[in-house]
N, C-alpha and C positions, 0 to 999 in steps of 0.2 A: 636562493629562495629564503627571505626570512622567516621568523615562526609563526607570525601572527598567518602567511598564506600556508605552509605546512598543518598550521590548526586545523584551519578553514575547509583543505583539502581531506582530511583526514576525516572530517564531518562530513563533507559529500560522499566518501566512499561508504560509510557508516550508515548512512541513509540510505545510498544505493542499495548495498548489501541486503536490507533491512526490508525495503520492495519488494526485492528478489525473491526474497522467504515468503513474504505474504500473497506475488503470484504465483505462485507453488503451490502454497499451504489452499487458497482458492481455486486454483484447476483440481486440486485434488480431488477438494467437496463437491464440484458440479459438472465431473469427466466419468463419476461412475468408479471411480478406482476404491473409495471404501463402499464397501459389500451394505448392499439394502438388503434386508430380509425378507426374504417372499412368505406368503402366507397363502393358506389354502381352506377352499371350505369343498365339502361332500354330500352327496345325500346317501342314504343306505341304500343298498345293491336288491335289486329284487328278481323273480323268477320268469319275469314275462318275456315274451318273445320278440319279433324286431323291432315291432310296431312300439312296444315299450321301451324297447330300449334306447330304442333313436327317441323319443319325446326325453327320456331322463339323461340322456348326452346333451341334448341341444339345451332342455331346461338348465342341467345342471352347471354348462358352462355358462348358459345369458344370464344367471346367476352372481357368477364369480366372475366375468365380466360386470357386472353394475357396481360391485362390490370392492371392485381392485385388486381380486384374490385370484388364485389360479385351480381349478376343478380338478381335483383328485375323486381317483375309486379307494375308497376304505380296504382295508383289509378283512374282510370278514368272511371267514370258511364257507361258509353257509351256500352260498351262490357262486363265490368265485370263478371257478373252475365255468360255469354254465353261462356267466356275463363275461367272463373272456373269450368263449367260442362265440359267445354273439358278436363282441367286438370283431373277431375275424373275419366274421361274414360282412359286416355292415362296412368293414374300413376296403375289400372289395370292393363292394360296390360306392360307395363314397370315401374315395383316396383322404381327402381332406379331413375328414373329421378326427384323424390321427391326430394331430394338431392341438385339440379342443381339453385335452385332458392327460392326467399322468398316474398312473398306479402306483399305490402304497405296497411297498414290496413286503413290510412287515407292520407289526401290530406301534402304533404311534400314538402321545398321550395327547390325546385331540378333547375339546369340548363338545360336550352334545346337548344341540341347540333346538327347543321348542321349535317347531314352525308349519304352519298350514294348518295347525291340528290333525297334521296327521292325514290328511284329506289328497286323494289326487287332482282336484279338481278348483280347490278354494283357494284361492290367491291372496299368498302373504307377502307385505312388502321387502325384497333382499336389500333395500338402504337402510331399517333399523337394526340391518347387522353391521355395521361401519363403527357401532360404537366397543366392538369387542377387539381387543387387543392379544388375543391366544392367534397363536399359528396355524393349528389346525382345529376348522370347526366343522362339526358334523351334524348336519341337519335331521331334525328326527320324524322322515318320510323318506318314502320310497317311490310311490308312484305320482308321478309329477305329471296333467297333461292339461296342464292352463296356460293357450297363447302368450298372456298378458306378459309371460315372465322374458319373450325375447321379440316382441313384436315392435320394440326400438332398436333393432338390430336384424331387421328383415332382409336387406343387401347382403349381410356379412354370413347370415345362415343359408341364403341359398348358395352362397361361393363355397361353402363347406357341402352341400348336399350337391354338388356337383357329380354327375356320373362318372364313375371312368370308361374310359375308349372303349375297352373288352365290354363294358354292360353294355355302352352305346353302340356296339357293331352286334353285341348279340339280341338286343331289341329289335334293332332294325333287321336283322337276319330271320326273326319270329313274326313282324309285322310282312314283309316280303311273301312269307310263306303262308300269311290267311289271305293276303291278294291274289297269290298263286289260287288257293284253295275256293276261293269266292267265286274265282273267271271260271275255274272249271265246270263251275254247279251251273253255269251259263246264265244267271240271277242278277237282275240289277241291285248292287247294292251301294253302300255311300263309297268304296272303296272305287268307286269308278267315278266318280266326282272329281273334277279339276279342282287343283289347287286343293285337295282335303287331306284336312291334318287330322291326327290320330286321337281319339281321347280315348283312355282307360281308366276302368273305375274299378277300383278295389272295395269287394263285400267285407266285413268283418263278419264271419262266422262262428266265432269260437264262443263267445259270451251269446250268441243266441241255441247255438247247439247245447252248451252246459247247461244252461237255466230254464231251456225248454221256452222258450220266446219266438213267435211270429208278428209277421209283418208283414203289409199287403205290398203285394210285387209288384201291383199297378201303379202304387206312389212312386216307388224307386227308378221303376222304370220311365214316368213325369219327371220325376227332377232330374234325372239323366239326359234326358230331351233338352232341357229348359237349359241348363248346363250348357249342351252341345250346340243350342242357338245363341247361347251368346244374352239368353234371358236374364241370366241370373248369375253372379260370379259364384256364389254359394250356398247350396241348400242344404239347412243342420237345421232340424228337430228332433223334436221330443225331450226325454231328459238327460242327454246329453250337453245336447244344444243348451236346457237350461239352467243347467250347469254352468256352463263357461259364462252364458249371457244373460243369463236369466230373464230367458223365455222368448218367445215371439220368433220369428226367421231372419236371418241372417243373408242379406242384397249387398 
C-alpha cells in the first residue's frame, strides 16, 4: 500500500472515530442519562377536614401539573402531624391519590410566592409562575377550592379519585342493607324500582352549625329531586356558588 492511500485511510478512521464520539456525546443529551432537575411548588398546609383536604391535593397537584413542577407538602409543624392522618384516611379510600404528591421531610429554602390573595375561592393563574426559576416555591394560601385550577384535567382526577375495592364492597354492603331495611317496612320506595341507581348527597354541616346559619329544607330537598331526574347536572347557589361563578345557577 503506498502512502498517499495509508494517508487517505488514516483520515477515514479519524473521522469515523470522530462520529462515534458525537453519537455518544448525543444519546447522552436526549436518553435522560444527565440528571434534569425537578422542581416543586406547595401551598401551605391547613386545618380542615377531608372535604378540604382532598380540594387542596387535587388543586395543588393541577397546579404543579400546568406548571411542570411536582406538588410537594411543606414542612410546617403546625398542621403536620393532623394533614398526614388525613392523608391516611383519604389514600384509603382513594389508592391513587398517593401518586399526586411528595412530602418535605425537613425544613428546605423554598420561595414564597403571592397568589390568590390569599383567598380560597379566587382564581390565580399557575402559568405566571413558569417564569420562576427557584426549585422550590411556596404558594402563599391554604385553602384552595376553585374548579378552574384542574377542570383541564377532568379524566386524570377522576382516575385518582378512584375508590378502592374495600370502599366499593363496603358501599355496596351499606346500600344492600337500607334495601334490606326498606322491604321490611313493606313501603314502596324508589329502592324497588327496576334498573335504579343509587344517588347520595352529602350535607355540609359544620360551617352552618358554627356560624349559626339556616337554610330552607324544602330547596334542598328540590334540587335533590331535580338532580335525581336527570333535570339538572348541577345545582350551586348562593354565595358559594357565586364565588366560583359569579352568580346565577349552574346547568
Amino acid at each position: 500500500m503506498d502512502s498517499s492511500c495509508k494517508s487517505l485511510l488514516a483520515v477515514v478512521v479519524f473521522v469515523q472515530f470522530c462520529f462515534i464520539l458525537w453519537i455518544h456525546s448525543w444519546l447522552m443529551r436526549n436518553t435522560g442519562d444527565e440528571a434534569v432537575e425537578k422542581k416543586y411548588v406547595a401551598l401551605h398546609l391547613n386545618d380542615g377536614r377531608m372535604g378540604n383536604q382532598l380540594f387542596h391535593m387535587i388543586n395543588g397537584y393541577a397546579i404543579a401539573r400546568t406548571i411542570g413542577r411536582i406538588h410537594y407538602l411543606p414542612y410546617e409543624d403546625r398542621f403536620r402531624d393532623l394533614v398526614v392522618q388525613r392523608l391516611k384516611q383519604l389514600e384509603r379510600v382513594f389508592p391513587a391519590i398517593k401518586r399526586t404528591y411528595v412530602i418535605d421531610k425537613s425544613e428546605t429554602n423554598r420561595t414564597l410566592v403571592k397568589f390568590a390573595n390569599k383567598s380560597c375561592c379566587v382564581y390565580d393563574d399557575p402559568k405566571r409562575l413558569l417564569n420562576y426559576d427557584d426549585k422550590y416555591l411556596l404558594l402563599d394560601f391554604a385553602w384552595v377550592q376553585n374548579p378552574r385550577y384542574f377542570e383541564g384535567m377532568i379524566e386524570e382526577v377522576r382516575e385518582i379519585l378512584e375508590f378502592s375495592p374495600s370502599v366499593v364492597s363496603e358501599g355496596n354492603h351499606l346500600l344492600d342493607m337500607l334495601k334490606l331495611n326498606s322491604s321490611s317496612l313493606g313501603n314502596f320506595s324508589f329502592w324497588d324500582r327496576p334498573q335504579q341507581s343509587t344517588l347520595c348527597i352529602h350535607i355540609r354541616r359544620t360551617d352552618f352549625l358554627e356560624r349559626n346559619i339556616s337554610t330552607n329544607m324544602m330547596d334542598t330537598v328540590v334540587a335533590a329531586n331535580d338532580i335525581a331526574r336527570g333535570m339538572v347536572s348541577f345545582y350551586l347557589k348562593g354565595t358559594f356558588h357565586d364565588g366560583l361563578f359569579g352568580g346565577g345557577v349552574l346547568h
